[in-house]
N, C-alpha and C positions, 0 to 999 in steps of 0.2 A: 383441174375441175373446180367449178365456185362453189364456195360456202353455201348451206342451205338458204341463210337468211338474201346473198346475193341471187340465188337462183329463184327465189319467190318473188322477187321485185323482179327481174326481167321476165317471170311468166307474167306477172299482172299486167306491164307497161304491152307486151305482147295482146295479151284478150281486152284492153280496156284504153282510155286515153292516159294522158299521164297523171291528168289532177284527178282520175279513178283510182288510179292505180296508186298514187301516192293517201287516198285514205284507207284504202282496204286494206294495204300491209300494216297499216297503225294498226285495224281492228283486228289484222291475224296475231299480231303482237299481242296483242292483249288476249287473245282467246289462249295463244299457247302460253304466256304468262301466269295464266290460273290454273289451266291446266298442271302445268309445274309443278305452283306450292300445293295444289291438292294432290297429286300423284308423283311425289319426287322420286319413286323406286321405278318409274316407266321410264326417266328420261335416261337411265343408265342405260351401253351397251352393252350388246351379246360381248362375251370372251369368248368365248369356241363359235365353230360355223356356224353360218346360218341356220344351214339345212345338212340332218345328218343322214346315216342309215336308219335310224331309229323312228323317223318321221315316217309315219301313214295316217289318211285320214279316212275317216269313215263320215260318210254321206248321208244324212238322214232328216226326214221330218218330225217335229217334236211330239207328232200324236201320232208316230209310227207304231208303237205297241199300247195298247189302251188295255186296265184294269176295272175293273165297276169300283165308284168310291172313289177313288186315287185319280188326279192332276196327271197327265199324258206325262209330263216332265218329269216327274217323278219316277213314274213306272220307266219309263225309257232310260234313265242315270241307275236306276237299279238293275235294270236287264245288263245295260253295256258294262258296267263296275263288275257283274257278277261272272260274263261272258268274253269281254273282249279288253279289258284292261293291259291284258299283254300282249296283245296285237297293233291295237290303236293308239297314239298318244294324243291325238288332234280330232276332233268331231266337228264337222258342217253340218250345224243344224241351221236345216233350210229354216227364209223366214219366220220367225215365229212373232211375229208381230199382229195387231187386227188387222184384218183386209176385206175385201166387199167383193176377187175376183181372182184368177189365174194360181190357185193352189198357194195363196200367199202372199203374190208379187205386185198385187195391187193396194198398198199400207194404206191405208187409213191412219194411222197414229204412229210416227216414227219412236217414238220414246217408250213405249207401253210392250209390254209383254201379253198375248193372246189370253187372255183370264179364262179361254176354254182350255188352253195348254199348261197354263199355271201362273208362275208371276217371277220377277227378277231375283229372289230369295232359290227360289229351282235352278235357275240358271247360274247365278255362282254355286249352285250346289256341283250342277256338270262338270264347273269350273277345276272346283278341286283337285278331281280327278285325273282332267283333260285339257289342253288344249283347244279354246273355242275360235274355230271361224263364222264370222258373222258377214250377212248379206248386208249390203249397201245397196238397196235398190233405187239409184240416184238418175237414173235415167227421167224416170213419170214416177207420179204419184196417182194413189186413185182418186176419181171423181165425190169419193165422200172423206176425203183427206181436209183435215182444217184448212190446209193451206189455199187447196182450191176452190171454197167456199167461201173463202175469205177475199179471193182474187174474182170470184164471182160476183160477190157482193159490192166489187168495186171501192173493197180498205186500200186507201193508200199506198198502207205499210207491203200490201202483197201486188201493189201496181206493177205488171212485169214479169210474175212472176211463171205463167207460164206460155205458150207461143201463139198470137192471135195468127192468123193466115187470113192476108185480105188477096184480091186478083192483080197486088203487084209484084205476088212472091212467085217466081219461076222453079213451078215442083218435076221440070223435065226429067230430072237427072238424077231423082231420088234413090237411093237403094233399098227397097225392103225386102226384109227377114219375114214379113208373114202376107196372106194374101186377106187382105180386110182393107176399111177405108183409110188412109192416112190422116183424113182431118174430117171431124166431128164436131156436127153442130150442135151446141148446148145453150141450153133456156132457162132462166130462171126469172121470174117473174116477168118483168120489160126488159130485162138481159138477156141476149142472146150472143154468144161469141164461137166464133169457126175454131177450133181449138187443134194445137199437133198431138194424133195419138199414133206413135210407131207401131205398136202392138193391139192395145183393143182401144174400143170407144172408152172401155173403161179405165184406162190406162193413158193419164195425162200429162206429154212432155214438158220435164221444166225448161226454163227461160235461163240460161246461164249468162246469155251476154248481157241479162239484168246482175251486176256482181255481189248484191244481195241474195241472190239464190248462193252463190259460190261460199259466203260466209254461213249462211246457214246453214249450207250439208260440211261446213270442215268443222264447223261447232258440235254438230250431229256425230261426224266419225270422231272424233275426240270422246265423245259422249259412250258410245261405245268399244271403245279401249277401256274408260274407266269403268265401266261394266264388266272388262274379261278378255276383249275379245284381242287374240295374240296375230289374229290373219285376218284381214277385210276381202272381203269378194267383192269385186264392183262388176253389179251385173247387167248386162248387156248396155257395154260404157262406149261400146264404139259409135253410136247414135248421138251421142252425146251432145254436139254443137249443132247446130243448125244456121247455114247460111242459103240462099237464096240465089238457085242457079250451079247449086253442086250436087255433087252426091249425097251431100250429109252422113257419111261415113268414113271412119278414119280422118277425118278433119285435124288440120294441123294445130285446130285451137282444141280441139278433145286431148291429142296431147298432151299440150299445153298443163290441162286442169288436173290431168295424170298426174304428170313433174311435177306439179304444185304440191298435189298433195304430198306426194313419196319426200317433199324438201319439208313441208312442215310435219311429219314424221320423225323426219330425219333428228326433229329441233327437239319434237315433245316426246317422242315415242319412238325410238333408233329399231328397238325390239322386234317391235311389229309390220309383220310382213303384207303387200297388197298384190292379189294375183286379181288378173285382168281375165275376164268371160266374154271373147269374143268367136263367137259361132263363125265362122270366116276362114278361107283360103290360108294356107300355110303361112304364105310368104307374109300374107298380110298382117296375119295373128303374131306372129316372132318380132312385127315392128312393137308390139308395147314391151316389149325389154328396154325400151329409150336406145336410142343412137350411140349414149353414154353409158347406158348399163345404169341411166339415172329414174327410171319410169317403175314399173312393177319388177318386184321381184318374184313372181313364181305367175308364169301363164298358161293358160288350158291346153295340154297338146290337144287339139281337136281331130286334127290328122288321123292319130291311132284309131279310134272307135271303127272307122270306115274300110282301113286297112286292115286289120287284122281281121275283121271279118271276113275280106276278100279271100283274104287266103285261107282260111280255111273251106270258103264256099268251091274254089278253085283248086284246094290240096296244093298250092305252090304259093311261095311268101318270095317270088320274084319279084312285083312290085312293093312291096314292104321292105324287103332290103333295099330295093333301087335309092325307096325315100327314106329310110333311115343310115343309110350309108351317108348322104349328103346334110346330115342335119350338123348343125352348128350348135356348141351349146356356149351359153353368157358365162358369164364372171362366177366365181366362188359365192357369190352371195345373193342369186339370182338360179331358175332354175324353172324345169320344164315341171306342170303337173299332170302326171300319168293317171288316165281312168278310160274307162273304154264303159261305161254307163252312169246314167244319173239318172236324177227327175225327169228329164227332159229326153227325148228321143236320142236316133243314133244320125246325125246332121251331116248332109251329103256334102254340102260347101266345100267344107276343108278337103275333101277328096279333088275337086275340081283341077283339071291339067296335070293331076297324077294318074289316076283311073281312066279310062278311057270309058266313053258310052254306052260299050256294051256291058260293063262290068256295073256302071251303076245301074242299068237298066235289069242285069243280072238279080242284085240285090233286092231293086221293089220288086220283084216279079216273086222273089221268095219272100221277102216277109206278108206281101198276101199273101201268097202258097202257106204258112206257118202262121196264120192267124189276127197275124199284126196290119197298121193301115199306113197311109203315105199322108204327109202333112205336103201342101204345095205352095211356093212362092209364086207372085208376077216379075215376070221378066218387062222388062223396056220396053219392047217391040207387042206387050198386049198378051203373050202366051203366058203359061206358067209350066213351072218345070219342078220335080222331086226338091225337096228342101230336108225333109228330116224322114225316117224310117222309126215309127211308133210301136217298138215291138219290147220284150226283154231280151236282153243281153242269150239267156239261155237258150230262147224260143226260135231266136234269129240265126244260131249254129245248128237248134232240133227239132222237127217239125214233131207238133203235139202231138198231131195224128200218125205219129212213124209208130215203126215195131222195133225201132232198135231197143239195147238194153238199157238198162237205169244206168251200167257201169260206163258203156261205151260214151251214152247221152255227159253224164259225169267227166269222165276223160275230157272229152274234145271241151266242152266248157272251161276247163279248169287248167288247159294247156294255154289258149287263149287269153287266161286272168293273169298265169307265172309269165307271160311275154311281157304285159304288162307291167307287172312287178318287178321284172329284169333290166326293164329300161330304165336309163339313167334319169332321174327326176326323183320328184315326190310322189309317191302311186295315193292314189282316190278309189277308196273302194265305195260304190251305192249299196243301200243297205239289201237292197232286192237282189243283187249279184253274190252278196257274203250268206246270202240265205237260198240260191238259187228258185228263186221265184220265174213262176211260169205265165203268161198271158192272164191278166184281168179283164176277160171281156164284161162281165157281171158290171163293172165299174165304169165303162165305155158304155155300158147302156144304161145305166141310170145318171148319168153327167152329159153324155153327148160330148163328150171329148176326149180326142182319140192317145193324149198322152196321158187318161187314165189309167190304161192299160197297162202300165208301168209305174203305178201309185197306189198300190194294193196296200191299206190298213190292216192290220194283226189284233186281236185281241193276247193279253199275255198266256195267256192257257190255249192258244190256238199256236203261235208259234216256237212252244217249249215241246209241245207236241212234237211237231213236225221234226226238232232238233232231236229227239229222241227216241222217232220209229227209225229201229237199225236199216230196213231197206229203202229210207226215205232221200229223194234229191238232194232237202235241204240237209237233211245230217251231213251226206257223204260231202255236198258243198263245203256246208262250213266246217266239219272239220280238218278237208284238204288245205282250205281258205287261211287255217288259222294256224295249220303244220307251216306253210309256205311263209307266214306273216312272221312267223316263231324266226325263222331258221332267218330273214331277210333282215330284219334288226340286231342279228349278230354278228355279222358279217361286211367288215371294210370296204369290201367289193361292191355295196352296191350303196355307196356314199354317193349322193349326187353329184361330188367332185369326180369320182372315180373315173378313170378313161372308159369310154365305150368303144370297143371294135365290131362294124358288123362282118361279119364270115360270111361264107356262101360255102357249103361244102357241097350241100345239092338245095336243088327249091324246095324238095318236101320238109324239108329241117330249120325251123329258123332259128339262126346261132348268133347268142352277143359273147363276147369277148370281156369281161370287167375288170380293171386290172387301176386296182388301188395303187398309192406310192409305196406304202410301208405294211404292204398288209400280200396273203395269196391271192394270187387272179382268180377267176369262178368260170368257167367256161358255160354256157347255157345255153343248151339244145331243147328245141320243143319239135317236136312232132306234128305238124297240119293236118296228118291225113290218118286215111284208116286203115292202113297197111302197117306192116313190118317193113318195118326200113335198115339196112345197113349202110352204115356210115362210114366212107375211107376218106378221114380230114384230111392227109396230104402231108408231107412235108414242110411246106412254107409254116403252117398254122403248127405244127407239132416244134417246128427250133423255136418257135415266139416264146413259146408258156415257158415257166421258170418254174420244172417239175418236171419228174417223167410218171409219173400215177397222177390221177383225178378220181376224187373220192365224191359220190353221187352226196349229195348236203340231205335229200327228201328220205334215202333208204342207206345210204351207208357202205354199198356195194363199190367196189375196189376197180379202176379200170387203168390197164397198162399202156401209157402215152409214150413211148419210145421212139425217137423219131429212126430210128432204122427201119428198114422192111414197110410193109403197110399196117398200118391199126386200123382195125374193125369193130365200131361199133352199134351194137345190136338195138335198136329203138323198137317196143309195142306200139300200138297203133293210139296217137295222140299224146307218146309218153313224154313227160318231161324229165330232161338231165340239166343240174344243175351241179359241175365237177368243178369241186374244190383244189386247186393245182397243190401238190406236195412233193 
């Protein structure tokens, strides 16, 4: 494998000429040269792993709980410090920077903390406590961003900086993730330039084959390590390059800018981990692990969200185990990030050549039926086709309008989230999932957009409430949420190292196998459906475990693994077993 500093020169001689390529590594020398003597405790590496059992993150917006008087940031580092300190060690707080569009994603000021949200003083306050991953939204910038005002205005210094489109670029072959225009005309004064925006008008792609863009966001992500931040999110990175006559997706020069960065990490910052956010097809999402295990270390399972839904909509985790049976996982120092909700919708993509037709046709037909809306792509051929399901995580397993009970509605949720957290990776909890939040249509009609419905704001006396009426979703939620969080950072078994086996005892039970080197395996049974289930695991699965008892980790009940004769056992309807082998 080559040295960081030899693998930064063969990316740049790769994306640029050679007499480019031989000044931009002088100027990354020197960016990671300062970086250095100003942060000489970041360029030490980890001693123990990367990624342990202990790791969970919790997903949230910085003006997710609001006080009257009190900076969002504040009031949210004292909810989580007071609440969840022993569950989370890691918090993703979503952008918190100024923006002009997209819940955040459209910056206006990369360096600046949201002064509605608070100020950088707040955010090393998080710091303290937590572990911060920080968004890189390096794809666009907004249209009231310096930089694009600057390239508007026709500065020199920003000539390049983001992608003109004239009628000699062939956009046949384009891929888009949203159904809007690819390229927007913009005016300013006697300036008018056709501009690439992937996402919205408002949302302006940069220019990277300009390699001054390139130094400027490694200056930027430096920038924010020295801030705190221990995990970079690079968001929606696989748009990244743009050439002329391709897909412009997954681009071997997007790559490219990957490795580069993960090598000059490597030089300034060994620490700090970068997980890639590409909404996309399984096979295609597992290429940013790098070929070498040299690219990100921790990538979105996107897969999960889709699948596990399925099965419970279907009460059979036959296709769930088909595709988690065949999963491949990277190196000891790389690693899958488990969540099955975010800000962002439930993204059909990843499902794609797993699922069949009916099943995705299944799923929109219930999140309308359950109150939620369908976000759609353009296809090639002029159609468009489901892209994301706009619903909550809860809403999308219990229709608002059903009569089942608060416990049952509870259950099936909360079996769903321990699959989750059973899987080998780093689990991602959204903060609406850990609080069992239901449909914001309220917020869909005063925005006009439909992945409001899944960005419900809290006032602090609004959701202390909720956590403390005994019959309430979100109490029973969170504090199943935080039993399961408790019990999963104590336990060897579910180290991201740990072996993962998937079982099949029957479809209605979906079972992982965790079986640490030096530690007890944890057998984990979840229940899909709403039956009583009896379970005869078999022979084969009862000589594996190194035990004849399994001791339930959630309730402590005693269960006899003999491999003689048949073992039977007994599952509620949505229960989960998590059998510690003894």
């Amino acid at each position: 494998m080559k040295e960081p500093k030899k693998k930064i020169k063969s990316h740049l001689e790769f994306l640029y000429n050679e007499k480019e390529a031989s000044w931009v590594a002088t100027e990354i020398r020197k960016l990671v040269k300062k970086f250095r003597k100003n942060n000489p405790t970041r360029a030490a590496r980890k001693s123990k792993d990367f990624f342990t059992e202990k790791d969970a993150v919790l997903i949230t917006y910085g003006d997710q709980i609001q006080t009257s008087g009190e900076k969002p940031l504040r009031t949210l580092n004292d909810f989580l410090t007071r609440k969840v300190d022993s569950e989370f060690n890691t918090i993703h707080l979503l952008p918190f920077f100024p923006y002009s569009s997209d819940a955040g994603f459209a910056i206006t000021d990369y360096r600046s903390v949201n002064s509605a949200l608070g100020d950088w003083n707040d955010i090393e306050n998080i710091k303290e406590r937590f572990n911060l991953m920080v968004d890189a939204v390096i794809n666009h910038a907004s249209r009231e961003n310096k930089w694009f005002k600057e390239f508007m205005d026709d500065n020199p210094e920003f000539k390049d900086f983001f992608i003109e489109v004239d009628d000699s670029w062939d956009l046949s072959r384009v891929v888009r993730p949203r159904d809007n225009h690819l390229i927007t005309e913009t005016s300013k004064t006697n300036t008018s330039k056709r501009v690439w925006t992937t996402f919205s008008s408002d949302q302006v792609d940069l220019n990277y084959a300009n390699p001054r863009v390139l130094l400027k966001i490694i200056d930027l992500l430096l920038f924010y390590i020295e801030k705190g931040a221990e995990v970079i999110r690079l968001d929606a990175i696989a748009y990244l390059w743009k050439k002329s006559g391709t897909t412009c997706i997954h681009l071997e020069e997007t790559h490219r800018v990957i490795k580069l960065f993960r090598a000059v990490l490597d030089i300034a910052a060994p620490q700090v981990a970068l997980i890639t956010e590409t909404n996309v097809p399984h096979e295609e999402n597992i290429s940013y692990f790098g070929s070498d295990g040299d690219e990100a270390q921790m990538v979105y399972q996107f897969t999960l969200p889709p699948l596990v839904l399925d099965a419970f909509i279907r009460e059979d985790s036959s296709k769930l185990v088909e595709w988690a049976d065949d999963l491949e996982y990277p190196d000891s120092e790389s690693t899958f990030f488990n969540f099955l909700a975010s800000h962002d919708g439930i993204g059909l993509r990843p499902a794609e050549g797993i699922l069949p037709k009916v099943a995705i046709d299944r799923m929109v037909k219930r999140t309308k039926k359950h109150g939620g809306y369908i976000s759609y792509k353009s296809d090639s051929d002029g159609s468009k086709s489901p892209y994301e399901l706009n619903i909550t995580y809860f809403d999308a397993l219990s229709d608002p309008q059903g009569k089942e009970s608060i416990e049952l509605q509870v259950s099936r949720f909360m079996s769903s989230q321990a699959i989750m957290l059973a899987f080998q990776g780093v689990p991602g909890v959204y903060f609406h999932s850990l609080v069992g939040s239901r449909n914001y249509q309220q917020g869909v009609e005063e925005t006009g957009q439909k992945r409001t419905i899944n960005r419900e704001k809290f006032t602090l006396r609004q959701i202390e409430k909720g956590l403390t009426q005994s019959n309430s979703v979100r109490k029973k939620v969170f504090e199943r949420f935080k039993s399961l969080l408790q019990i999963r950072r104590k336990e060897k078994a579910f180290h991201p190292s740990a072996n993962q086996r998937v079982l099949d005892p029957r479809p209605e039970v979906f079972t992982l196998l965790r079986s640490p080197e030096d530690s007890a395996d944890v057998l984990c049974l979840h229940n899909v459906t709403g039956d009583n289930i009896k379970i005869l695991p078999g022979p084969e699965l009862l000589q594996e475990l190194d035990g004849s008892q399994g001791s339930d980790l959630l309730t402590g009940e005693q269960f006899d693994l003999l491999p003689q004769g048949e073992v039977e056992i007994s599952m509620e309807p949505y229960q989960v077993l998590w059998l510690k082998i003894i």
